[in-house]
SERO-4910 file (N, C-alpha, C, O; in steps of 0.05 Angstrom, whole numbers):
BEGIN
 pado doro    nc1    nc2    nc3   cac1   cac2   cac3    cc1    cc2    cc3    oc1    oc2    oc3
  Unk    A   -204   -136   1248   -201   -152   1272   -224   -172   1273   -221   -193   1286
  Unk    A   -243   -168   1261   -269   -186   1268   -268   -203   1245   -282   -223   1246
  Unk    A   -254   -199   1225   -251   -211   1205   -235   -237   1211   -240   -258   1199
  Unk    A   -211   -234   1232   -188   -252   1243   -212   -269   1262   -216   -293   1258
  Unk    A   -222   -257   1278   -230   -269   1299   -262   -293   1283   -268   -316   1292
  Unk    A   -271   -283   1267   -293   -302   1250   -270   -323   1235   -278   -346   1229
  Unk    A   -251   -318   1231   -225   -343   1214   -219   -354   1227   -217   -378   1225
  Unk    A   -214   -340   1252   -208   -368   1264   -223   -378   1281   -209   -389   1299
  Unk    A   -252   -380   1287   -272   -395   1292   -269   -412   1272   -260   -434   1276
  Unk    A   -276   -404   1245   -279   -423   1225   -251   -446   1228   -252   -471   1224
  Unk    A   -226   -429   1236   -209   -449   1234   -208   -471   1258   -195   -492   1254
  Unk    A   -221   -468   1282   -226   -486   1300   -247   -502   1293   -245   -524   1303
  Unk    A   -267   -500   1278   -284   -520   1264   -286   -538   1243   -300   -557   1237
  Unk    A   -259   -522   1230   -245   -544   1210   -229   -560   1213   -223   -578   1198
  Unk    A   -216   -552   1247   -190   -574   1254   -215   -600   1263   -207   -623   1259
  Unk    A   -233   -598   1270   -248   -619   1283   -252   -637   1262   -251   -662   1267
  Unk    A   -257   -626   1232   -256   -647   1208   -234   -654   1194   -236   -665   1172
  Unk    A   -213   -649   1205   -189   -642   1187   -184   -675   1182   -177   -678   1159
  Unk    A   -186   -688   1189   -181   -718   1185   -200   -726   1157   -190   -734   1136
  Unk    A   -228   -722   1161   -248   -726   1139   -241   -702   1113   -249   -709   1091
  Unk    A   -227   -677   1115   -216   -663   1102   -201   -668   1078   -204   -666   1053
  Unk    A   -179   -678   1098   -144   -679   1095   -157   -716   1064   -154   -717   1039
  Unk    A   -165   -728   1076   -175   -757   1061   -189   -747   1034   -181   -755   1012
  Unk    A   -213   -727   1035   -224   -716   1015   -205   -701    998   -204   -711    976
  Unk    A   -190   -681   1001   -178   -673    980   -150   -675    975   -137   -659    962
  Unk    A   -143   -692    982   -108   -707    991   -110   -730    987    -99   -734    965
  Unk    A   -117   -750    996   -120   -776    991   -136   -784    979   -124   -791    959
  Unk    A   -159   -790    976   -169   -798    956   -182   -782    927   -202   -790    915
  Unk    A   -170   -761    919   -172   -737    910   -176   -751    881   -197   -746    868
  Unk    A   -157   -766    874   -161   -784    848   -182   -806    840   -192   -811    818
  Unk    A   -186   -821    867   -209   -842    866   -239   -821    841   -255   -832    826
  Unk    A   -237   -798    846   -261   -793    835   -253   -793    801   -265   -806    784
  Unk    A   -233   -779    797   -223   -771    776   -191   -781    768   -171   -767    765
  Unk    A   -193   -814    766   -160   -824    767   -137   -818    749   -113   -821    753
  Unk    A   -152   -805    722   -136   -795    703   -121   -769    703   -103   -764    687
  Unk    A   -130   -751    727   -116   -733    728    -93   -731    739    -93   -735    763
  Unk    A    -73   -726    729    -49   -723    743    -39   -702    763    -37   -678    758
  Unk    A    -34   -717    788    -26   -692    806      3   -685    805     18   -690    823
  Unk    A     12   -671    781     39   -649    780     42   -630    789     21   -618    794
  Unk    A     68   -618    794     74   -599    812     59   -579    801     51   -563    817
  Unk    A     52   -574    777     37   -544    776      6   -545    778    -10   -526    778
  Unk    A      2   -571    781    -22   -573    792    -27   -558    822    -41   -540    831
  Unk    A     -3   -581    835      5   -570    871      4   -541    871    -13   -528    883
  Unk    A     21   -533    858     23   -507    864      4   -486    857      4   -464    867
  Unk    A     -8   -491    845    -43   -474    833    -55   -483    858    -64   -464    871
  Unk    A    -59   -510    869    -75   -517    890    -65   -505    917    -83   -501    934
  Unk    A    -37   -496    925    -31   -485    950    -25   -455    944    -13   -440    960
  Unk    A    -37   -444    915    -39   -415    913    -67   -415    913    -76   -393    914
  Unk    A    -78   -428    912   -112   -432    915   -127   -429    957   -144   -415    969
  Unk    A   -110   -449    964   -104   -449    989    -95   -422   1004   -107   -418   1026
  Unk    A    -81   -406    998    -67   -381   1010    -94   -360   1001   -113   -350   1014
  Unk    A    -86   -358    973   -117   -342    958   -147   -335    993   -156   -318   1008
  Unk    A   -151   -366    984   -180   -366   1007   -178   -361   1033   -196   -356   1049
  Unk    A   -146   -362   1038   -138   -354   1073   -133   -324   1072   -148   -313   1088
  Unk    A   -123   -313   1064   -119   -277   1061   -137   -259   1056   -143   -238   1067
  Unk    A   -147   -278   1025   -162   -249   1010   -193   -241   1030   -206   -220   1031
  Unk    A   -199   -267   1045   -231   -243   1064   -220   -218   1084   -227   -195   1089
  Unk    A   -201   -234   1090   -196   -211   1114   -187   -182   1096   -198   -161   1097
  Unk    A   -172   -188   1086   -162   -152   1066   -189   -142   1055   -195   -118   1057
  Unk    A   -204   -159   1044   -223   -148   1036   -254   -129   1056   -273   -115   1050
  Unk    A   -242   -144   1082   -263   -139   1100   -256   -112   1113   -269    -93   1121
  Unk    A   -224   -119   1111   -214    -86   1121   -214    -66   1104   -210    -44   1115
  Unk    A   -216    -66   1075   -224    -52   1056   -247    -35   1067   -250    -12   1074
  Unk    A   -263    -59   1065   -296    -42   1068   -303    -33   1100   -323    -21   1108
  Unk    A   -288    -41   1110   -300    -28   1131   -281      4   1134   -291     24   1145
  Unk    A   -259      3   1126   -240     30   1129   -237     51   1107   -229     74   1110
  Unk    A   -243     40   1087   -254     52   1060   -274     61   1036   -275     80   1021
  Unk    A   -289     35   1040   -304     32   1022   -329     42   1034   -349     48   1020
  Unk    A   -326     42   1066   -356     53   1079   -355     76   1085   -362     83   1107
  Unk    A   -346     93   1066   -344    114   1091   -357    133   1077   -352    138   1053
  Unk    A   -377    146   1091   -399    172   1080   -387    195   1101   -407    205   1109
  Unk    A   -369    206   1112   -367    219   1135   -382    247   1129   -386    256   1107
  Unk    A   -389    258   1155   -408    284   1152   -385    304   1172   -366    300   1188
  Unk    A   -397    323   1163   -384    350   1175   -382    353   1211   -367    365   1226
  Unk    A   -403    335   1216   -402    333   1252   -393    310   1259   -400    301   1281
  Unk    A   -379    297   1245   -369    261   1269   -352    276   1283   -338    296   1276
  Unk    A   -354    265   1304   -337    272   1323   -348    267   1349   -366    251   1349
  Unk    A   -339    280   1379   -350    287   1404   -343    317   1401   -326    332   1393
  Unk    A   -378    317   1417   -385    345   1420   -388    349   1450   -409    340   1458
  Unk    A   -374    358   1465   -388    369   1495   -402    392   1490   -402    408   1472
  Unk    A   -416    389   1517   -453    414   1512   -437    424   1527   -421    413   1542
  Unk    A   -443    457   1522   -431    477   1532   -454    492   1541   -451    505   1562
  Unk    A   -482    494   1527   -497    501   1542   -525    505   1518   -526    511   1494
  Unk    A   -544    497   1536   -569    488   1527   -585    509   1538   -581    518   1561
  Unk    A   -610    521   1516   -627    543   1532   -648    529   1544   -658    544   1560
  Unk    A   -658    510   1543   -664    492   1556   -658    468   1577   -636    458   1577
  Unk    A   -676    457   1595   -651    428   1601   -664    407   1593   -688    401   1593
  Unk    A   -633    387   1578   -641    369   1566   -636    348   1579   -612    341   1578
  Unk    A   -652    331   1594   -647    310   1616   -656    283   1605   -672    280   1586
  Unk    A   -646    263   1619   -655    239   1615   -660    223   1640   -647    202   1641
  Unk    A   -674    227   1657   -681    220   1693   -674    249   1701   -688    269   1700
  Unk    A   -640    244   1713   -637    264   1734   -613    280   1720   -603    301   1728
  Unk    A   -606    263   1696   -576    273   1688   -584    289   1667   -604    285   1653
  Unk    A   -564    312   1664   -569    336   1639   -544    321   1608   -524    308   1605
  Unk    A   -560    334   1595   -539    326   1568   -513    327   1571   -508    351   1576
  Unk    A   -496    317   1572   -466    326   1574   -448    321   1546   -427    334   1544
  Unk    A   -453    307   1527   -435    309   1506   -464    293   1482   -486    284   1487
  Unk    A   -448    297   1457   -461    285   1432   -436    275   1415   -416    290   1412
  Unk    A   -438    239   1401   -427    245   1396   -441    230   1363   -461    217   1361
  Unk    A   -420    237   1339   -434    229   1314   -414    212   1309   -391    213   1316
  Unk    A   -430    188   1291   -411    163   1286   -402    165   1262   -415    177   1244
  Unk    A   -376    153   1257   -352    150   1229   -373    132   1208   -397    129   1213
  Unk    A   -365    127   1195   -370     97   1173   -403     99   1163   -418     79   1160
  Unk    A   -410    125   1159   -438    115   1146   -455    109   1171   -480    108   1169
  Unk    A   -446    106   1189   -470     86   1207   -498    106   1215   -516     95   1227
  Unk    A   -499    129   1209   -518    154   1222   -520    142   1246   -543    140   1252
  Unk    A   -511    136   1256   -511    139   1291   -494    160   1310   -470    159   1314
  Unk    A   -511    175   1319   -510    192   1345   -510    182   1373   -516    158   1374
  Unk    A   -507    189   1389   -492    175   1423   -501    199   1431   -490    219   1420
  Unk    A   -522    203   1451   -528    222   1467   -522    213   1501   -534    195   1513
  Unk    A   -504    229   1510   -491    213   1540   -508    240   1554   -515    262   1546
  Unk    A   -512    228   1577   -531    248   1602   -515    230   1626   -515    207   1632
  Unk    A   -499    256   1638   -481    248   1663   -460    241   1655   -449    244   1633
  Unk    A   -454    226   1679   -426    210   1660   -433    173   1661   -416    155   1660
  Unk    A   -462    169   1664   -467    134   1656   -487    129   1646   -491    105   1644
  Unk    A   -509    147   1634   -523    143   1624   -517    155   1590   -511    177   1582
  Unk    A   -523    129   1573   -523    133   1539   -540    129   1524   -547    105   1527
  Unk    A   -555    140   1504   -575    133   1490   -568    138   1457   -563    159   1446
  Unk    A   -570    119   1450   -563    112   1417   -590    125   1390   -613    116   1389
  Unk    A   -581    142   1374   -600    147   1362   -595    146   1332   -572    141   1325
  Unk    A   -614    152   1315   -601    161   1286   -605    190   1285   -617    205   1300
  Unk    A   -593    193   1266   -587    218   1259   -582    229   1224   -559    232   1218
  Unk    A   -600    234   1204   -585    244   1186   -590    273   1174   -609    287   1180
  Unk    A   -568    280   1154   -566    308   1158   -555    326   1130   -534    325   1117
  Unk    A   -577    339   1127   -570    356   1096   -557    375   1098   -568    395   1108
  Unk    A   -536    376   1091   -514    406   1087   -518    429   1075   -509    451   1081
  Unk    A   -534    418   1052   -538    443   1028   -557    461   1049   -546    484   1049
  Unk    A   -579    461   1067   -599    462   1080   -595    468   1107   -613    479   1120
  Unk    A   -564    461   1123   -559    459   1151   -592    441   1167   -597    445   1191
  Unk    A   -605    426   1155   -620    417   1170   -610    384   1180   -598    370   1164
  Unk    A   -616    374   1206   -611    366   1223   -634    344   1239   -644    351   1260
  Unk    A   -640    324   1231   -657    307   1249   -656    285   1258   -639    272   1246
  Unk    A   -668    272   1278   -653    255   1299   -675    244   1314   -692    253   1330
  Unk    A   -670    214   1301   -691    197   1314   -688    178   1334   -665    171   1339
  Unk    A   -710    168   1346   -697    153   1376   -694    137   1367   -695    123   1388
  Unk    A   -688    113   1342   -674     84   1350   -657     82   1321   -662     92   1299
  Unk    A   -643     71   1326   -614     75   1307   -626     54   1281   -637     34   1287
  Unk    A   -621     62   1254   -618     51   1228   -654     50   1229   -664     54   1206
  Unk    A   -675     45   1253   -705     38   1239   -716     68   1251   -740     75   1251
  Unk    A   -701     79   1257   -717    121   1262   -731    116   1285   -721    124   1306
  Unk    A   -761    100   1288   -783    103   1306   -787    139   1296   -785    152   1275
  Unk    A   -795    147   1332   -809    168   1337   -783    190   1334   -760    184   1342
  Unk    A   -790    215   1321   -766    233   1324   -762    241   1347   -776    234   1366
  Unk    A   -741    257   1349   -737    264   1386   -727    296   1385   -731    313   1402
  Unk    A   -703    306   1347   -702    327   1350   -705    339   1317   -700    323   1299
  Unk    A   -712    359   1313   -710    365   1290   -701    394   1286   -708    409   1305
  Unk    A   -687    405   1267   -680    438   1269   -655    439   1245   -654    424   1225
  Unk    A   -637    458   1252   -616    475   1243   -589    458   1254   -590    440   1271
  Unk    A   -566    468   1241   -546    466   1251   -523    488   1242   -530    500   1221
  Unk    A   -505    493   1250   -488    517   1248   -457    505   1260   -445    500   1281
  Unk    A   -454    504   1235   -413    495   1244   -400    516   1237   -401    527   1215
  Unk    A   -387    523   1259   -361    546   1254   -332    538   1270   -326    545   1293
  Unk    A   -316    521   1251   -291    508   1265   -300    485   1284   -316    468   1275
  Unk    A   -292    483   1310   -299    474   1323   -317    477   1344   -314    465   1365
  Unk    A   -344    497   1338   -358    501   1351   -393    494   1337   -398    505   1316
  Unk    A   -408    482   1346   -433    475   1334   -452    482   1356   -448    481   1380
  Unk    A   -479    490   1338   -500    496   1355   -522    482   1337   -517    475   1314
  Unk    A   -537    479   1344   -562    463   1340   -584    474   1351   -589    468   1374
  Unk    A   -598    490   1340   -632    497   1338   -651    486   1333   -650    478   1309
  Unk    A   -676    478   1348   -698    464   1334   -717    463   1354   -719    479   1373
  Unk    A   -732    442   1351   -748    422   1369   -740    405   1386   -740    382   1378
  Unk    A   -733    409   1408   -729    374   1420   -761    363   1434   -777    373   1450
  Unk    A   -761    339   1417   -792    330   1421   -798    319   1457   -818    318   1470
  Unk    A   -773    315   1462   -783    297   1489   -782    317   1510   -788    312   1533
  Unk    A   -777    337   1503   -789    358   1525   -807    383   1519   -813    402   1534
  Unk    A   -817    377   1486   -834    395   1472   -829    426   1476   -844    443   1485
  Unk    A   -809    427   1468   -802    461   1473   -772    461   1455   -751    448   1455
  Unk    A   -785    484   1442   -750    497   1423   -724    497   1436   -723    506   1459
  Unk    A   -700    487   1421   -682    492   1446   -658    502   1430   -657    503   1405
  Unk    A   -635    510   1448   -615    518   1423   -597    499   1442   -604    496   1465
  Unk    A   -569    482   1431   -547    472   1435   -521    490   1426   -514    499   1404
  Unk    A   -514    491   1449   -483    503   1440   -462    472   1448   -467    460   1469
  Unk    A   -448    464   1436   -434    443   1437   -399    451   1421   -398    464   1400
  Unk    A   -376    442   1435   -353    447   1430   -338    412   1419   -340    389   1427
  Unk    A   -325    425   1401   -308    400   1394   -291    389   1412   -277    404   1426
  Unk    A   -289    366   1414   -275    358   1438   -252    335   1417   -261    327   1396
  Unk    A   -224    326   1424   -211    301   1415   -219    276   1424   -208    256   1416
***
């Protein structure tokens, strides 16, 4: 989609030259080079050249973003907290869901209430069940949790540290759709 929507910016910035365009490679196309002949299989290489540069970014962009990126881990998903031996607040609101992001991105979504969101990274060794999670997405900063993790179906718990309230905590969290 973002791929469409960047084409056709580009294509509203090219209708504005299309006159200085249309003259450069249409009309005076020979002045540079008069010996070349423009025959139809020339044309037709030139308006399969034309189609070529209009299609192939966008397929390619949806490639990589739906395919070619994809690292997925054992927890993407939403997780609602089912219950914390601790409380994990952010002002006044308690944790209410986690969720882990698709596409490689190690980004985590920690929601507290139902309007407050805080974006973090997150990455995570399987062989190990270890689990850590820093406060600012793709540059880490300061960590916020570090520990265990335990998947059984749709049920995950999370043991560790949570730094911003300096005390061990355990997460019970349920798979949600």
């Amino acid at each position: 989609m973002m791929a469409g929507v960047l084409e056709g910016g580009l294509f509203i910035i090219l209708n504005f030259h299309r006159h200085e365009l249309l003259e450069l490679f249409w009309a005076r196309q020979n002045s540079v080079f008069p010996d070349v002949k423009n025959t139809s299989l020339f044309r037709a290489v030139r308006i399969f050249a034309i189609i070529w540069i209009i299609l192939i970014p966008p397929s390619c962009t949806y490639y990589i973003a739906h395919y070619n990126n994809r690292f997925p881990t054992e927890l993407d998903g939403k997780w609602q907290v089912v219950n914390a031996s601790a409380p994990i607040t952010d002002g006044n609101q308690p944790l209410t869901k986690i969720y882990f992001e698709y596409n490689r991105a190690f980004m985590t979504v920690f929601r507290f209430g139902e309007s407050k969101w805080t974006t973090h990274h997150f990455e995570l060794n399987p062989q190990t069940g270890q689990i850590n999670v820093w406060e600012k997405w793709l540059t880490k900063g300061n960590g916020i949790f570090s520990g265990q993790y335990e998947l059984a179906g749709d049920k995950l718990i999370l043991r560790g540290q949570y730094q911003l309230s300096n005390q061990p905590v355990v997460i019970e969290l349920q798979k949600r759709p």
